[in-house]
C-alpha positions in Angstrom: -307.6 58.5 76.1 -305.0 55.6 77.0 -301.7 56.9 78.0 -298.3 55.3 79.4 -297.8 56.6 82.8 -294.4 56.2 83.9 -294.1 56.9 87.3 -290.8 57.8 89.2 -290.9 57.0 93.0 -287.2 57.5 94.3 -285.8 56.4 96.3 -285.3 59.0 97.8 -281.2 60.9 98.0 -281.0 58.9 94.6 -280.0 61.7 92.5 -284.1 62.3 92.6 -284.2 65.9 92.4 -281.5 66.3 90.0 -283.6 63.9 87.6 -287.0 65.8 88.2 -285.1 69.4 88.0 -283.5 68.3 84.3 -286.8 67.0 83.2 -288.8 69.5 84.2 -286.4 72.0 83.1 -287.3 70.7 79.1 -291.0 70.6 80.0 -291.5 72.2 76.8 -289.4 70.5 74.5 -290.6 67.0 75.8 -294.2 67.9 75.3 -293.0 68.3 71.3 -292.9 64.9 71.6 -296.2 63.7 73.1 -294.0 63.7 76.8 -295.9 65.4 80.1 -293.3 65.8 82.7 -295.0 66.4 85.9 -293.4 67.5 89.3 -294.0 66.3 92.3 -295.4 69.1 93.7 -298.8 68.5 91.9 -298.4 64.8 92.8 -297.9 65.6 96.7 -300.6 68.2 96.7 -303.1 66.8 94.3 -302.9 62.9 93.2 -301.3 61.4 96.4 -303.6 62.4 98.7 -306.2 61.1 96.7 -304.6 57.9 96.4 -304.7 57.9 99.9 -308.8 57.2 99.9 -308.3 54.1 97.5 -309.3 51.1 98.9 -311.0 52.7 101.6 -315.1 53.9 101.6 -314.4 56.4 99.0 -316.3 55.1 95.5 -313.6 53.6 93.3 -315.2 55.4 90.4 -315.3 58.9 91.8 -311.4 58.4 92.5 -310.7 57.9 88.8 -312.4 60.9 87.6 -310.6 62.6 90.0 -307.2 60.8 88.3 -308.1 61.6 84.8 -309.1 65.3 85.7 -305.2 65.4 87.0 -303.9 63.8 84.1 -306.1 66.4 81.5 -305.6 69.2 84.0 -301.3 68.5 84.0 -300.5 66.1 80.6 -302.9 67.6 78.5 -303.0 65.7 75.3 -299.4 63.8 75.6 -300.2 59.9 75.6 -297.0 59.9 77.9 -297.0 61.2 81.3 -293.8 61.0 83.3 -295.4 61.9 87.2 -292.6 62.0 89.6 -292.8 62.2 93.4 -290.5 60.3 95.9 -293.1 60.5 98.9 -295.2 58.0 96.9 -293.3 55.1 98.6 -293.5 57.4 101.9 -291.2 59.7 103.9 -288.0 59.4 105.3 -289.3 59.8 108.6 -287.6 57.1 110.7 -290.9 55.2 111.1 -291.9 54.3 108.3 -288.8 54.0 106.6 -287.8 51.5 109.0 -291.2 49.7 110.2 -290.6 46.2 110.8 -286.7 46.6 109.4 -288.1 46.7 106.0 -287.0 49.8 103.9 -290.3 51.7 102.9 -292.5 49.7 104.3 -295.5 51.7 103.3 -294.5 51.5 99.5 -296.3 48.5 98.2 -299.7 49.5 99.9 -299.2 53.4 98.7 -298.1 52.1 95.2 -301.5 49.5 94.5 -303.8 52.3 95.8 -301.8 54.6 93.7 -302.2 52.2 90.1 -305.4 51.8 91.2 -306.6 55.3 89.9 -305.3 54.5 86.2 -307.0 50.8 85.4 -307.0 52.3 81.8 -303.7 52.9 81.4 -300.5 51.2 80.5 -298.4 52.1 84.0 -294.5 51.3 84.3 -292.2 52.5 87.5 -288.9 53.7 87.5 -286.9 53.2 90.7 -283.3 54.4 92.1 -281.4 51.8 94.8 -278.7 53.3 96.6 -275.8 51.2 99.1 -277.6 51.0 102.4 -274.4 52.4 104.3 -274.8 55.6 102.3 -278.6 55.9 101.8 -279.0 55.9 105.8 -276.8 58.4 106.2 -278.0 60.5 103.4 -281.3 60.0 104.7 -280.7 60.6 108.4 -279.2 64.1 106.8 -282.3 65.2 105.2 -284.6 64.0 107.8 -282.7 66.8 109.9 -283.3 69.4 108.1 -285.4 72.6 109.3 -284.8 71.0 112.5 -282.5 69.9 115.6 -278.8 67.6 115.2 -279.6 64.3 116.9 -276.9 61.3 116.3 -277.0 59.2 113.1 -277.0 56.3 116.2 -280.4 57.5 116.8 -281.6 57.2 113.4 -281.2 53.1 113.1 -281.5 52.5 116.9 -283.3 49.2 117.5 -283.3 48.4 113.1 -281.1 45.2 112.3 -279.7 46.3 109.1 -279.1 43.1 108.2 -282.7 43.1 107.2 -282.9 46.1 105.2 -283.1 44.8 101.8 -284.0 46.3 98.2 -285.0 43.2 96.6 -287.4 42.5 99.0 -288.9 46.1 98.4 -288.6 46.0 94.3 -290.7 42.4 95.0 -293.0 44.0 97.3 -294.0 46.8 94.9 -294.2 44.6 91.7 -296.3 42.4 93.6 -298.4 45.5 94.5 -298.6 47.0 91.4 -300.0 43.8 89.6 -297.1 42.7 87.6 -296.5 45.9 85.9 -292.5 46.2 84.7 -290.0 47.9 87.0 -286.8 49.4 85.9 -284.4 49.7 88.2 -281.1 51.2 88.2 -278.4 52.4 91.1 -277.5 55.6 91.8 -273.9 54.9 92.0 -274.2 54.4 88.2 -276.7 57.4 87.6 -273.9 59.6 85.9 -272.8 56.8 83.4 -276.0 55.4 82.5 -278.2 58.6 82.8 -278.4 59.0 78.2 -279.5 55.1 78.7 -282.0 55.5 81.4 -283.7 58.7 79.5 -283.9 56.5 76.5 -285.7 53.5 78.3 -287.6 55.9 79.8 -288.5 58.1 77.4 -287.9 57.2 74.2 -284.8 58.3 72.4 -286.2 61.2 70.1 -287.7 62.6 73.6 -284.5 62.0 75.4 -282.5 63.8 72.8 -283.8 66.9 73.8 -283.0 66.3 77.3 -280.3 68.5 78.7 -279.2 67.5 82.1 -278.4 69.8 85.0 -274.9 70.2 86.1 -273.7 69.4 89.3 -275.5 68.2 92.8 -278.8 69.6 93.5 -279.2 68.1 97.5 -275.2 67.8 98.8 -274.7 66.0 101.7 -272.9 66.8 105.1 -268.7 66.4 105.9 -267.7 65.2 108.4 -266.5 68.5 109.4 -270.5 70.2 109.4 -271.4 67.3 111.0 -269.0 67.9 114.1 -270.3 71.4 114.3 -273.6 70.7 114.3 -272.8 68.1 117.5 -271.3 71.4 118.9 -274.5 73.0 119.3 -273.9 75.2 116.5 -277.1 77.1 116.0 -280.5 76.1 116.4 -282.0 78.2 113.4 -284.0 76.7 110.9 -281.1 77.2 108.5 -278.4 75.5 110.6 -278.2 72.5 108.4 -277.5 74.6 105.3 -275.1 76.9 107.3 -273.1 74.0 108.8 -272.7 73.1 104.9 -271.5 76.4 103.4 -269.5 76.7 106.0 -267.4 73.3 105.8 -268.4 72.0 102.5 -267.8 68.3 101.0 -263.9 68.6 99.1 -261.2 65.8 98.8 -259.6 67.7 102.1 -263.2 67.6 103.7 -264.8 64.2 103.2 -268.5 63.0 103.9 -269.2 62.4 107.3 -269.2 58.4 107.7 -270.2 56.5 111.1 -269.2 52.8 109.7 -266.3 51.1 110.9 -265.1 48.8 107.9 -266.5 45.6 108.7 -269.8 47.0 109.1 -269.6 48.8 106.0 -268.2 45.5 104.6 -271.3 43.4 105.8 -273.4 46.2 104.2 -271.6 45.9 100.8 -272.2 42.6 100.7 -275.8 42.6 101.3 -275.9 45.4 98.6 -274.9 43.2 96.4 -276.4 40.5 96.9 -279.7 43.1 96.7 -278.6 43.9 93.0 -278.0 40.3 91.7 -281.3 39.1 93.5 -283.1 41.9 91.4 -281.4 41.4 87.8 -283.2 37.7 88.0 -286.4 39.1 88.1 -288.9 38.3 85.1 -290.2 41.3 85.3 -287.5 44.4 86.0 -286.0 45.6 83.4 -282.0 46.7 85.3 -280.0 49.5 83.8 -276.0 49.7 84.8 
């Protein structure tokens, strides 16, 4: 059976979760209409790992059974399957989010192993950009927790963030994926454009029946939990979420920011230049 498999990667602290919550939240409803949305637990636990062998000794064949036993075993009989997973382009580990100052520098090798499994299928990708000033810090955030404070200074030591560039990672992966269409969006405009983007991606009887969550699903730090983490706080495994309730994100509490203006300035600008570089390419489709 040919299917379209849309596949969300992230980015990562794009308004991900709150995406993959609202659509899995109307698993039911989309099915009505020939729609299989698929978490990314199943993905992390089942599908990536396999896609991990492609490309390696493992017989190409027996890897594609393997991917259409995942497909009938989660999709069923829907000729569209939504799979959503932000780890496909990695982790936010500082390694390879960073390797060679590129952002995700795994992605494009993950993302052809990955389409690999599905040469019978009609394959699109849906990816979330974010500013670079506020996806490192975002990023740095979630990469600390379960686990110890260390500096944000820490995170990017040695990167040149000059370098860190979206359009060369939407290029990368559309190079990797053979051609296939992109659609990219921002997350800044997530809120506006979210009807539109369910549309594109779904179709608009489908995204009819979507009902969106309400409010933030991952929040970020203030600047005020970040200073008590530096403390010393507590070391628990649920400092990160305590420092939170405790001095939550408010207009009198704002988000913890390291920049001074020119260097959020200098990353603005390369933002920018990131999004007008990507809405000349043939082959992504940008929504905002």
């Amino acid at each position: 059976m040919r299917r379209r498999i849309t596949f969300l990667i992230g980015a990562h602290k794009t308004a991900t979760t709150h995406l993959q919550r609202s659509l899995q939240g109307c698993a039911d409803r989309l099915l009505a209409h020939g729609v299989a949305a698929v978490g990314p637990m199943p993905l992390g636990a089942d599908l990536i790992p396999f896609a991990e062998l492609a490309g390696k000794r493992t017989d190409p064949a027996l890897l594609q059974m393997v991917a259409e036993a995942f497909l009938s075993n989660y999709c069923g009989d829907a000729p569209h399957a939504v799979l959503m997973n932000e780890n496909i382009m990695g982790q936010l580990r500082p390694k390879p989010l960073f390797r060679g100052n590129l952002l995700y520098a795994p992605a494009p090798d993950r993302l052809e192993r990955l389409c690999s499994l599905f040469p019978d299928h009609d394959i699109d990708i849906g990816l979330a950009i974010r500013s670079q000033a506020d996806f490192l810090v975002s990023a740095w955030a979630e990469d600390m927790k379960g686990g110890d404070f260390y500096p944000f200074r820490q995170y990017i030591r040695g990167v040149d963030l000059s370098q860190l560039s979206w359009a060369k990672l939407v290029t990368d992966l559309q190079r990797a994926s053979g051609g296939r269409r992109l659609t990219v969006w921002r997350y800044e405009d997530y809120t506006e454009i979210a009807p539109t983007l369910l549309t594109h991606l779904l179709g608009e009887p489908a995204a009819r029946d979507v009902t969106l969550r309400d409010g933030y699903v991952n929040s970020g730090l203030s600047a005020e939990a970040v200073a008590h983490l530096r403390r010393g706080g507590d070391a628990r495994q649920d400092a990160f979420k305590a420092a939170q309730r405790l001095y939550p994100k408010s207009s009198d509490s704002p988000a913890f920011d390291p920049w001074d203006d020119a260097t959020r300035a200098r990353l603005a600008e390369n933002y920018a230049r990131d999004v007008e570089a990507i809405r000349g390419l043939s082959t992504v489709t940008f929504l905002g």
